[in-house]
Backbone as CSV, one residue per row, in Angstrom:
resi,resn,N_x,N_y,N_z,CA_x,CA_y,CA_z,C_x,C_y,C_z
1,UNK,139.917,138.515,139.846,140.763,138.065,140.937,139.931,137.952,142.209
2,UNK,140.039,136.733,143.030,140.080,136.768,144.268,140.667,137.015,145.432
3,UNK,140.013,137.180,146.615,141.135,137.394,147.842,140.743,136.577,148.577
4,UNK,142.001,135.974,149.057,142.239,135.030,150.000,142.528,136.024,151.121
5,UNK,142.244,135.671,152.633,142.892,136.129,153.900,143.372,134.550,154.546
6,UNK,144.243,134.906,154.946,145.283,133.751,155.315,145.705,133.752,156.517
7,UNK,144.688,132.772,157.701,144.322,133.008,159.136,145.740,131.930,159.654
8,UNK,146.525,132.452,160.337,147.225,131.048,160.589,147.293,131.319,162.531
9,UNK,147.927,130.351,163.025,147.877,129.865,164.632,148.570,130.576,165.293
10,UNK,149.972,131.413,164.497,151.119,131.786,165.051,150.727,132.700,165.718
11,UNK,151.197,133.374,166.836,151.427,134.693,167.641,151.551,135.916,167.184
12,UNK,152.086,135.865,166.241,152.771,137.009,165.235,152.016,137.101,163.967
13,UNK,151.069,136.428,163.613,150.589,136.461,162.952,149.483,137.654,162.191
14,UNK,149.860,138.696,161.121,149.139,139.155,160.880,147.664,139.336,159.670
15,UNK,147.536,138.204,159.662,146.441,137.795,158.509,146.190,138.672,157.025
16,UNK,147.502,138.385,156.619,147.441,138.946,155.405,146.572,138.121,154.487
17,UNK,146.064,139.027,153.333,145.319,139.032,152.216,146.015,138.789,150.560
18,UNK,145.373,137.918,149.969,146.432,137.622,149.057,144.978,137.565,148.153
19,UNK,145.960,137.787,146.503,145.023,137.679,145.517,145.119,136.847,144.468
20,UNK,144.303,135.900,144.294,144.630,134.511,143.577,143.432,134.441,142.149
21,UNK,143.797,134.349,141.276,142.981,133.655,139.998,141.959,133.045,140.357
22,UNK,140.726,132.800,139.113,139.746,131.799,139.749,140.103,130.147,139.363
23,UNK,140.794,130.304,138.724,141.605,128.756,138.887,142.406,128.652,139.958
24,UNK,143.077,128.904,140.649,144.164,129.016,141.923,142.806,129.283,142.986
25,UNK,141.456,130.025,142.396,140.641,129.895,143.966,139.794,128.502,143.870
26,UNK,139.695,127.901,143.036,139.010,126.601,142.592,139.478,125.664,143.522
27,UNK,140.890,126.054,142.865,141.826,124.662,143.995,141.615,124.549,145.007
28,UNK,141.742,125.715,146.011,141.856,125.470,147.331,140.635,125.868,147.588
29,UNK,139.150,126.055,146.845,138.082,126.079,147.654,137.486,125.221,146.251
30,UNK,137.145,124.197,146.389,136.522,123.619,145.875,134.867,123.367,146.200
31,UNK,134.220,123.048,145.038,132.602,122.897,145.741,131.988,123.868,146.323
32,UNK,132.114,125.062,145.911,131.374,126.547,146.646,131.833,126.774,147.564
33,UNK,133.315,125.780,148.516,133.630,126.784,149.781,134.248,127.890,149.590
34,UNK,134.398,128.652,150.802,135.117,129.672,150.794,136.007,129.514,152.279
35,UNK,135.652,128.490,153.135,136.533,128.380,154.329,137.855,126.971,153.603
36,UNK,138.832,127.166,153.866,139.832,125.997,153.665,140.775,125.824,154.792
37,UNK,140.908,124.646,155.274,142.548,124.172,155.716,143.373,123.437,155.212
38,UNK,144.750,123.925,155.374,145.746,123.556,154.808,145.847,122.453,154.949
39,UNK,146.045,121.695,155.740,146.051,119.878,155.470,145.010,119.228,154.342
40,UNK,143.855,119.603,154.223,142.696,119.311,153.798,143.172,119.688,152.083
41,UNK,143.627,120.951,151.884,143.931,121.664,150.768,145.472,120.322,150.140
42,UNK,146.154,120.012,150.882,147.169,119.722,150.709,146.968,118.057,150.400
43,UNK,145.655,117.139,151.246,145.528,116.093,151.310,145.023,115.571,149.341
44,UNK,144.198,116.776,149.193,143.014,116.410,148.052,143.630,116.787,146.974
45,UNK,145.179,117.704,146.929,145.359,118.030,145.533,146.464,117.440,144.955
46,UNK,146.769,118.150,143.354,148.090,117.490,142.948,149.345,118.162,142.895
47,UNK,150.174,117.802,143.794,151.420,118.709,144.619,152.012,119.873,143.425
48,UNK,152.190,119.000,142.004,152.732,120.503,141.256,151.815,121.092,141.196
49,UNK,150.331,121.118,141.089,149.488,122.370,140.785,149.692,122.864,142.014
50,UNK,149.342,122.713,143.096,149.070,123.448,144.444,150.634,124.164,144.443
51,UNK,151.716,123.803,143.878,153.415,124.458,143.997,152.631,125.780,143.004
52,UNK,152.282,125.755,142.335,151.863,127.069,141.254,151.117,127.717,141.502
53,UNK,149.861,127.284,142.665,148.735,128.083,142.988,149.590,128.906,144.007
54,UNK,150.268,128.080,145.090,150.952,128.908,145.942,151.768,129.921,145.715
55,UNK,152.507,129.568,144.704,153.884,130.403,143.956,152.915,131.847,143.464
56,UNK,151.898,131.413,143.047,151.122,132.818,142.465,150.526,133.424,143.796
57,UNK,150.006,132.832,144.692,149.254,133.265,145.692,150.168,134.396,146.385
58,UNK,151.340,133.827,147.093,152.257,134.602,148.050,153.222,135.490,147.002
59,UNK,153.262,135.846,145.672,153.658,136.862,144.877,152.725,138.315,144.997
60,UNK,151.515,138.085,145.621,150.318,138.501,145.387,149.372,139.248,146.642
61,UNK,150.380,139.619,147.544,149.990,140.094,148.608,149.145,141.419,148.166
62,UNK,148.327,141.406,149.259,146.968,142.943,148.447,147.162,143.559,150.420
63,UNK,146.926,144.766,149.817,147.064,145.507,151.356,145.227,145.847,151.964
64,UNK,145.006,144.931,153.218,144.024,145.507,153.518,143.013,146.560,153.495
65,UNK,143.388,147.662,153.052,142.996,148.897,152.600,142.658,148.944,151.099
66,UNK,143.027,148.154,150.247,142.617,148.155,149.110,142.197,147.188,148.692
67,UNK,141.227,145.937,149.486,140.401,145.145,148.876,139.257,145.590,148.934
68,UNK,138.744,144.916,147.912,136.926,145.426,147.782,136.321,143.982,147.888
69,UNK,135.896,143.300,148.591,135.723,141.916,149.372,136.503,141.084,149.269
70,UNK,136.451,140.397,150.209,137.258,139.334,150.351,135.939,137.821,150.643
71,UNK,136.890,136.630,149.558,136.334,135.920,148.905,136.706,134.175,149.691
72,UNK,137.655,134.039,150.228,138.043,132.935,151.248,139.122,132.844,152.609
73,UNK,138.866,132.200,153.119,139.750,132.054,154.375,140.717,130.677,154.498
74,UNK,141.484,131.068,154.579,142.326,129.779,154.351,142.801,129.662,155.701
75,UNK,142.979,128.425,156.699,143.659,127.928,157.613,144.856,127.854,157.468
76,UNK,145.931,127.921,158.365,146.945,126.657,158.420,147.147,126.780,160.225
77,UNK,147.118,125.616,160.508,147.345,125.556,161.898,145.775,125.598,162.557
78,UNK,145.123,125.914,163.925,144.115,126.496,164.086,142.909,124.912,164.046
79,UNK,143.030,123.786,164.492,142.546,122.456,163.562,140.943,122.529,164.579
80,UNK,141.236,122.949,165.700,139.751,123.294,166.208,139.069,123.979,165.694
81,UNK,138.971,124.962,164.703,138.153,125.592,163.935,137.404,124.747,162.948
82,UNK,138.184,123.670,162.701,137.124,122.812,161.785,135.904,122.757,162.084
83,UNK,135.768,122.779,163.834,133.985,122.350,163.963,133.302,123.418,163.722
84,UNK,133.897,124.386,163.906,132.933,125.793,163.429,132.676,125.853,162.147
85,UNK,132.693,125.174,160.894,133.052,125.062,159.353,132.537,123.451,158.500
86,UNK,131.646,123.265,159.776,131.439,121.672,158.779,130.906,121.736,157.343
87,UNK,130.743,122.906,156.817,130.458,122.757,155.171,131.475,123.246,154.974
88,UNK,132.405,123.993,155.436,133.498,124.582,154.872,133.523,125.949,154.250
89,UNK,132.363,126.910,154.692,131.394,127.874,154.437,131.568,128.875,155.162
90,UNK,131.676,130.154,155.206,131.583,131.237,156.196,129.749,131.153,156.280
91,UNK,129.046,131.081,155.844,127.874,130.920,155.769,127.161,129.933,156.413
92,UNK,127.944,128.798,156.862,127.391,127.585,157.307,128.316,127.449,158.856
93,UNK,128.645,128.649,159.043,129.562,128.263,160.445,127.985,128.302,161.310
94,UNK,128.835,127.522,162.526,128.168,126.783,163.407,128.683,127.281,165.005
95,UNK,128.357,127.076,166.070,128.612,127.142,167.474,128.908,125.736,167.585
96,UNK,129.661,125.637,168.706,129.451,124.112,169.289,128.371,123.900,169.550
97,UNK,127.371,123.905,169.716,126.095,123.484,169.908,125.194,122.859,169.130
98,UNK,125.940,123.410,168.120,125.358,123.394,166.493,124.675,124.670,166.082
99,UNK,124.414,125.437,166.619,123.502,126.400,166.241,123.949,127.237,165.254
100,UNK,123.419,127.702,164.406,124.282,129.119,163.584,124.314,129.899,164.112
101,UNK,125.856,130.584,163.674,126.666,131.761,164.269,126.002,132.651,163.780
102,UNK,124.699,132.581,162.488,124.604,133.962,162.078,123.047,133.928,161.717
């Protein structure tokens, strides 16, 4: 199993952690990412699979305290973060400048 943390825009938002299959993490990180946004996730797939990845995902809440890494970040909302993510990578984030963050 993987863990997703699930960053969204809202106020209230507390970035829960969810634990998804490696087929359900395929989907929404395709190509070695591990950063995703939801439009992007939503543009590229096929609506009943992504209804099943989700349906399993949010059944699947994991409590901060008991993950042992965490494996992607999923957007929803937040669309200025894209430039920090042009591979779509926690690894490949960037500054506005371009420079690496790390």
């Amino acid at each position: 199993m993987k863990h997703v943390q699930v960053v969204d825009g809202a106020d209230n938002c507390v970035y829960d952690v969810y634990a998804i299959d490696d087929e359900g993490f395929r989907c929404l990180f395709p190509d070695g990412q591990d950063v995703a946004f939801i439009d992007e996730v939503l543009a590229r797939g096929d609506p009943d699979r992504l209804d099943a990845v989700f349906e399993r995902l949010w059944k699947q809440r994991v409590a901060k305290h008991e993950i042992i890494g965490l494996h992607g970040l999923l957007f929803y909302g937040l669309e200025h973060k894209k430039a920090y993510y042009p591979d779509r990578t926690d690894a490949g984030a960037i500054n506005p400048n371009g420079s690496r963050l790390r």
